[in-house]
N, C-alpha and C positions, 0 to 999 in steps of 0.2 A: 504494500500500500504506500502511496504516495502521500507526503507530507506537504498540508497547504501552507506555505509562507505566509504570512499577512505584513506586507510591505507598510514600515509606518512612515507615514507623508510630513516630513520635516518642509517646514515655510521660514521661508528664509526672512530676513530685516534686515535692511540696510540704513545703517545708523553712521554718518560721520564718514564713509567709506571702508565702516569696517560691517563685517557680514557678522549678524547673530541667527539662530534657531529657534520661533517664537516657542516652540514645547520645550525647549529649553531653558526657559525663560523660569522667573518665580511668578507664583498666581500675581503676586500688586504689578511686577514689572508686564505679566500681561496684561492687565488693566489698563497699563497708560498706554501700551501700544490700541489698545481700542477707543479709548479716549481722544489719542494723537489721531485715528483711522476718521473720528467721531467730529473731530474739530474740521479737518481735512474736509470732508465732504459740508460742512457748515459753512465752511470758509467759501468753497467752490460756487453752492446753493445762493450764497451772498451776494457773491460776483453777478452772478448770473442776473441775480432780482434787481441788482442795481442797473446793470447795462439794460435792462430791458426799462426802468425808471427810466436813464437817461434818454434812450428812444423815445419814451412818452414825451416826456419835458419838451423837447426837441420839437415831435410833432405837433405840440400846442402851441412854441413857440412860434411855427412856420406856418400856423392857422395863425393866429393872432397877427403877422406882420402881413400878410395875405388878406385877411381881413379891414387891416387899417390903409392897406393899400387901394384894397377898393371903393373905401371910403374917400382918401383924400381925392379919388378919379373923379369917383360922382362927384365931390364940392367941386372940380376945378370943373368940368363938365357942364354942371349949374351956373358957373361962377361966369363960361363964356358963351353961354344962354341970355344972362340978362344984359 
């Protein structure tokens, strides 16, 4: 009979440029690597919400100059009407 391996999947960390094994690791130090994994995707989510802010802003502000533009057309418009 053949004996089954059970291959264990070591994940590697790379911290500093030096290479760790997160099951190697102590339970707290794998905590902050989840933490650290937890900030990362918070930080990313951030970026993201704000670029998409600035898009808005942007678009409001290029209605609003678009808007005041058609305004001062029509007065000038009116202005060489009377």
């Amino acid at each position: 009979m053949a004996k089954n391996k059970q291959e264990t999947i070591k994940t590697p960390i790379t911290l500093d440029d030096t290479e760790y094994t997160f099951e190697d690791m102590t339970p707290e130090q794998q905590t902050m690597v989840h933490h650290i994994a937890d900030l990362d995707k918070k930080i990313n989510g951030t970026k993201f919400n704000l670029d998409q802010l600035h898009v808005g802003k942007d678009a409001f502000v290029n209605l609003l100059k678009t808007s005041l533009e058609q305004k001062d057309d029509n007065a000038n418009t009116n202005d060489q009407l009377q």
